[in-house]
C-alpha positions as CSV (number, residue, x, y, z in Angstrom):
1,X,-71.6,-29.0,-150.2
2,X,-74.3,-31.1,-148.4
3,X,-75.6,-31.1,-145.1
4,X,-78.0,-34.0,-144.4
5,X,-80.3,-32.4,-141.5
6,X,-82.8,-33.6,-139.5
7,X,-85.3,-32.2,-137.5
8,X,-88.6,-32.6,-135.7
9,X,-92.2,-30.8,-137.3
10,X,-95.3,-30.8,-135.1
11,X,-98.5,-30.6,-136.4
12,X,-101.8,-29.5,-134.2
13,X,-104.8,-31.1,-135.2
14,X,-108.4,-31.4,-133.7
15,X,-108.1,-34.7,-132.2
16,X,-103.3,-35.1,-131.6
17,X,-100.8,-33.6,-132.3
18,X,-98.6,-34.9,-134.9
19,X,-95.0,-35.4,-134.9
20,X,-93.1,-36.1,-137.9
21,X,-89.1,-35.8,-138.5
22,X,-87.9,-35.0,-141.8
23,X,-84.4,-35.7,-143.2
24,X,-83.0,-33.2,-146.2
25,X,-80.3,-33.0,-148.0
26,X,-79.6,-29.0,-148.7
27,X,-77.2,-28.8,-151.7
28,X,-75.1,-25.8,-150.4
29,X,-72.6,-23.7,-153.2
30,X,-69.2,-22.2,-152.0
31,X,-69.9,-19.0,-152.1
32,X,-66.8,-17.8,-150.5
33,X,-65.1,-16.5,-154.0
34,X,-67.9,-15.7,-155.1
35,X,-68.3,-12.9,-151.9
36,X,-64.7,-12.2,-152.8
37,X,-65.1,-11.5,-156.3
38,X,-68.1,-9.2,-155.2
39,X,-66.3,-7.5,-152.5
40,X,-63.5,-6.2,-155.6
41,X,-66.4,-3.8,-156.5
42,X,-66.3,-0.1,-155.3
43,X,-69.4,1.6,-154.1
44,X,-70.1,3.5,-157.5
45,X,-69.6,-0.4,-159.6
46,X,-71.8,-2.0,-157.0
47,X,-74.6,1.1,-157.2
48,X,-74.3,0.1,-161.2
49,X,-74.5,-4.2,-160.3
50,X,-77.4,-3.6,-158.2
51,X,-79.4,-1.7,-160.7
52,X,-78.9,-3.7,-163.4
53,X,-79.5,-7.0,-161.9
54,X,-82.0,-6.2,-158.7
55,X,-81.0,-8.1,-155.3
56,X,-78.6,-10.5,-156.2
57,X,-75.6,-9.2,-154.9
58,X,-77.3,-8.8,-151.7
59,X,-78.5,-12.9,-151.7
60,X,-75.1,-13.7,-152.3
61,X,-74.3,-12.1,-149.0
62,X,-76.6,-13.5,-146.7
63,X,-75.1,-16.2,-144.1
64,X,-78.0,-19.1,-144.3
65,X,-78.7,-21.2,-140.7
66,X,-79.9,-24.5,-143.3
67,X,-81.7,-25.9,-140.2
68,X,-84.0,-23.0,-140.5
69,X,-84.0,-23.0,-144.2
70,X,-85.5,-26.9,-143.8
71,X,-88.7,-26.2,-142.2
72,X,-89.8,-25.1,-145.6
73,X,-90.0,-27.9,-146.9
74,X,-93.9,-28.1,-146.1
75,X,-94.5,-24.5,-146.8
76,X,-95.1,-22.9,-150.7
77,X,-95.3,-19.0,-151.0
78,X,-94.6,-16.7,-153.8
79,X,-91.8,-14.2,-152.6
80,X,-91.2,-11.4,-155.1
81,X,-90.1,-8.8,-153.6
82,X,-87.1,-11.1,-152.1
83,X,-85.7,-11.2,-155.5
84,X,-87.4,-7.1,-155.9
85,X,-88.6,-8.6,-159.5
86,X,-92.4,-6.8,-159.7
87,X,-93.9,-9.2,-162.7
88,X,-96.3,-6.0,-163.0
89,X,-95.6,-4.3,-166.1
90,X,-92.7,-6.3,-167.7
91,X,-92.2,-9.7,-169.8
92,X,-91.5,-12.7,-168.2
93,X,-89.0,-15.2,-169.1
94,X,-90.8,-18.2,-170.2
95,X,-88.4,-20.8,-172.4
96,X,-86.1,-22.2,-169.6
97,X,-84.0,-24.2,-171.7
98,X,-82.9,-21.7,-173.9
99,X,-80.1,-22.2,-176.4
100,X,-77.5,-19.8,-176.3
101,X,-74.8,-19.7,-178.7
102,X,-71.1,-19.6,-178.1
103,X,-70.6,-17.2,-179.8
104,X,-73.4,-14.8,-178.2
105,X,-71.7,-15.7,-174.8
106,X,-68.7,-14.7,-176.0
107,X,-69.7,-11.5,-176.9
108,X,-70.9,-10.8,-173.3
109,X,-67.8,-12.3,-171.8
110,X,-65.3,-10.7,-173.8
111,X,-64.1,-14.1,-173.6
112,X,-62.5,-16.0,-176.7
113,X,-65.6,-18.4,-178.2
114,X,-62.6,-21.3,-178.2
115,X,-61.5,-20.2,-174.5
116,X,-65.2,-21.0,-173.7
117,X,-65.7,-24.2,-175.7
118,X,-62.6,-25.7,-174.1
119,X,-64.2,-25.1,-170.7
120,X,-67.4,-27.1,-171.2
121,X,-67.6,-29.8,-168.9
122,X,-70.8,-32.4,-168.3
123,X,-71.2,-33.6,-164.8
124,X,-74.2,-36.1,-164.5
125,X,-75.5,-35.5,-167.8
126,X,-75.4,-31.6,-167.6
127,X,-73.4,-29.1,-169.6
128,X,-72.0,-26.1,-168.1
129,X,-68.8,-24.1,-166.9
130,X,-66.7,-24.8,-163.8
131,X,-67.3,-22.5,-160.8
132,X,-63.4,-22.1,-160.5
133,X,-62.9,-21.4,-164.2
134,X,-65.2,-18.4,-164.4
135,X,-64.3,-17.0,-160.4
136,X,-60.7,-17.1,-161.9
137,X,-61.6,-15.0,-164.8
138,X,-63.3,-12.9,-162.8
139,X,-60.7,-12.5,-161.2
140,X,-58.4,-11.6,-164.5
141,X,-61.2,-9.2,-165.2
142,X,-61.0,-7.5,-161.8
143,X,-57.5,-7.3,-162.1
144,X,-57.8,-5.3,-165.7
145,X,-60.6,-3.1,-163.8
146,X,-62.9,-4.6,-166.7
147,X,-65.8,-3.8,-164.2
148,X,-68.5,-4.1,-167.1
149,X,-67.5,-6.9,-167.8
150,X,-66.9,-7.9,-164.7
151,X,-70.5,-7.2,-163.6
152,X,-71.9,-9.2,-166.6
153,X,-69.6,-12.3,-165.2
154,X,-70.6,-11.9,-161.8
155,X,-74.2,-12.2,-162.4
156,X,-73.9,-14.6,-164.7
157,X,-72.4,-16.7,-162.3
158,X,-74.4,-16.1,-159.0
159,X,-77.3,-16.7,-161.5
160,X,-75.5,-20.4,-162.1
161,X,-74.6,-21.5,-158.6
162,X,-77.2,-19.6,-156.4
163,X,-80.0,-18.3,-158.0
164,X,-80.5,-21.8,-160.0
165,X,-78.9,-24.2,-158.4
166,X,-78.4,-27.5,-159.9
167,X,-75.0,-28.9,-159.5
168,X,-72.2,-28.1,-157.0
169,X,-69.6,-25.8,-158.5
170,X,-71.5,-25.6,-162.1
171,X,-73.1,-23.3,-164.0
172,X,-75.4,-25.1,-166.1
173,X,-75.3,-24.3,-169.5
174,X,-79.3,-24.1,-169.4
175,X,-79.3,-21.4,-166.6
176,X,-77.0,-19.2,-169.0
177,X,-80.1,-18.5,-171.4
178,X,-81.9,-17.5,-168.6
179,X,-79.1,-14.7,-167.9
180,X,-78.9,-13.6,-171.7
181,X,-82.3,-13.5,-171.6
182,X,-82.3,-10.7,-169.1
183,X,-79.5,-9.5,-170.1
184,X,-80.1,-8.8,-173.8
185,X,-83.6,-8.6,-173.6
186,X,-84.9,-7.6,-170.0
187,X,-86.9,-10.1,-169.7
188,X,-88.3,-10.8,-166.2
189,X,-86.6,-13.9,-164.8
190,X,-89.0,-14.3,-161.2
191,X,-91.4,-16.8,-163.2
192,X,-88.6,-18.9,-163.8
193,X,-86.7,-19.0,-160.3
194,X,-90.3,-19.3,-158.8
195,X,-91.0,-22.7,-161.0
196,X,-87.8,-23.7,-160.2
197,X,-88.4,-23.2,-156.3
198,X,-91.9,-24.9,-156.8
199,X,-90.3,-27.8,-158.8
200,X,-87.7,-28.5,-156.1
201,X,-89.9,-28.6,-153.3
202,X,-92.8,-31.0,-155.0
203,X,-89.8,-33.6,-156.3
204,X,-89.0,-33.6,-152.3
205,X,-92.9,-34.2,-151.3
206,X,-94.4,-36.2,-154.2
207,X,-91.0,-38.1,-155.4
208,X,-89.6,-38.2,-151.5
209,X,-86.4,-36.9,-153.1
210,X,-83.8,-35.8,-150.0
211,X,-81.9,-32.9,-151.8
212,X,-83.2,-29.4,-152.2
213,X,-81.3,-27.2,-154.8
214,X,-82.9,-24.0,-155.3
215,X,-82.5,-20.5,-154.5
216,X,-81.4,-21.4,-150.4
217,X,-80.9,-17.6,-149.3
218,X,-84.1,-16.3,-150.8
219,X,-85.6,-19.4,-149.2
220,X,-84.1,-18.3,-145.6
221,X,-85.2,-14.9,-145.9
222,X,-88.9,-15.8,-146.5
223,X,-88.6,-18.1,-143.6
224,X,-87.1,-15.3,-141.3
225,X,-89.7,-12.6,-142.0
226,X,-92.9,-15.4,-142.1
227,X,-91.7,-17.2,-138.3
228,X,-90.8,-13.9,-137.7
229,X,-94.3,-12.7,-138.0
230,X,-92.4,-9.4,-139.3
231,X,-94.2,-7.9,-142.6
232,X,-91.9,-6.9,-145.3
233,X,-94.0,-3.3,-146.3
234,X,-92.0,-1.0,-148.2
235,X,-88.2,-2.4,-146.9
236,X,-85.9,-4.8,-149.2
237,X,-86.6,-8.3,-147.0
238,X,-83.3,-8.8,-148.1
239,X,-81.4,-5.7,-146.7
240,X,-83.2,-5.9,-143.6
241,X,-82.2,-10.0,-143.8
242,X,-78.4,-8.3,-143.7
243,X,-78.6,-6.2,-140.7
């Protein structure tokens, strides 16, 4: 989904101020089965999600206002502890464009390596999986109480459509080596989503490209606690983002 928003910036300087208006395209996920799909978790499964992949469960549940999300557009800030991925002691992810084989996804999945080959699409010159294909085995998982499984799915998926965005209702292909990469070998995925932040927002400024797709609820939760002047100390941003 896209929302084209515009909105007015004012910029104090020694001799006027400056007023500039700014139109953005936000490229916005349906989330709504995704928050389903997470909602099919009990407390002890989501306990188990959470420490295995950090906040994501909790970005998947924040309601964004995109107006406020756009006033970011002139603003770059490194926001770790959003994601709660310390780069202090661990190994970052480096290769972004990771090949992952069929057959190694398959093995996570539990899903037959043919079942997964049929589903390939390529939208615009990226390779991935439909949203619907994999919320619907999800939901085939859920319904098995696979919740493993289920929890390997799920994060593989809000990893696709939220935490890299790239196309609407994809999970690109390239994001999925990103996952296994964490996944298999614990590496530390923040470098990446930070570049990937940092990328979008300089093809808006230097290319004057109207469409954001990043991270949009780790975005909004910066910009609540920055305009909010509130400090994020010892407290998950994002929890505190919830209440």
């Amino acid at each position: 989904m896209e929302l084209n928003i515009g909105f007015e910036i004012e910029r104090d300087s020694e001799s006027s101020n400056l007023k500039k208006k700014l139109y953005i395209q936000i490229l916005e996920n349906n989330l709504t089965g995704l928050r389903e799909l997470g909602q099919r978790l009990g407390p002890i499964q989501r306990g188990i999600f959470r420490k295995r992949y950090e906040n994501l469960f909790g970005l998947l549940e924040v309601k964004v206002q995109v107006p406020a999300v756009t006033a970011l557009a002139q603003h770059y800030e490194e926001y770790e502890k959003i994601f709660d991925l310390p780069l202090e002691g661990g190994v970052p992810y480096k290769q972004l464009e990771q090949h992952v084989s069929i057959s190694t996804l398959a093995g996570i999945t539990k899903a037959h390596p043919r079942a997964l080959e049929s589903r390939l699409v390529t939208r615009r010159g990226v390779k991935g999986f439909p949203q619907k294909y994999l919320e619907g085995y999800l939901h085939q998982l859920a319904d098995k109480e696979d919740w493993e499984t289920f929890m390997d799915v799920l994060a593989l998926v809000v990893y696709g459509v939220l935490v890299f965005t790239n196309q609407e209702d994809l999970v690109d292909y390239d994001v999925i080596g990103v996952f296994v990469a964490v996944k298999t070998r614990a590496d530390n995925p923040f470098s990446a989503i930070l570049a990937n932040t940092y990328a979008t927002l300089d093809l808006w400024h230097e290319r004057r490209k109207r469409k954001m797709a990043c991270c949009l609820p780790a975005l909004y939760v910066w910009l609540v606690f920055r305009i909010g002047e509130r400090a994020f100390g010892f407290r998950c941003p994002v929890e505190l983002a919830l209440k």
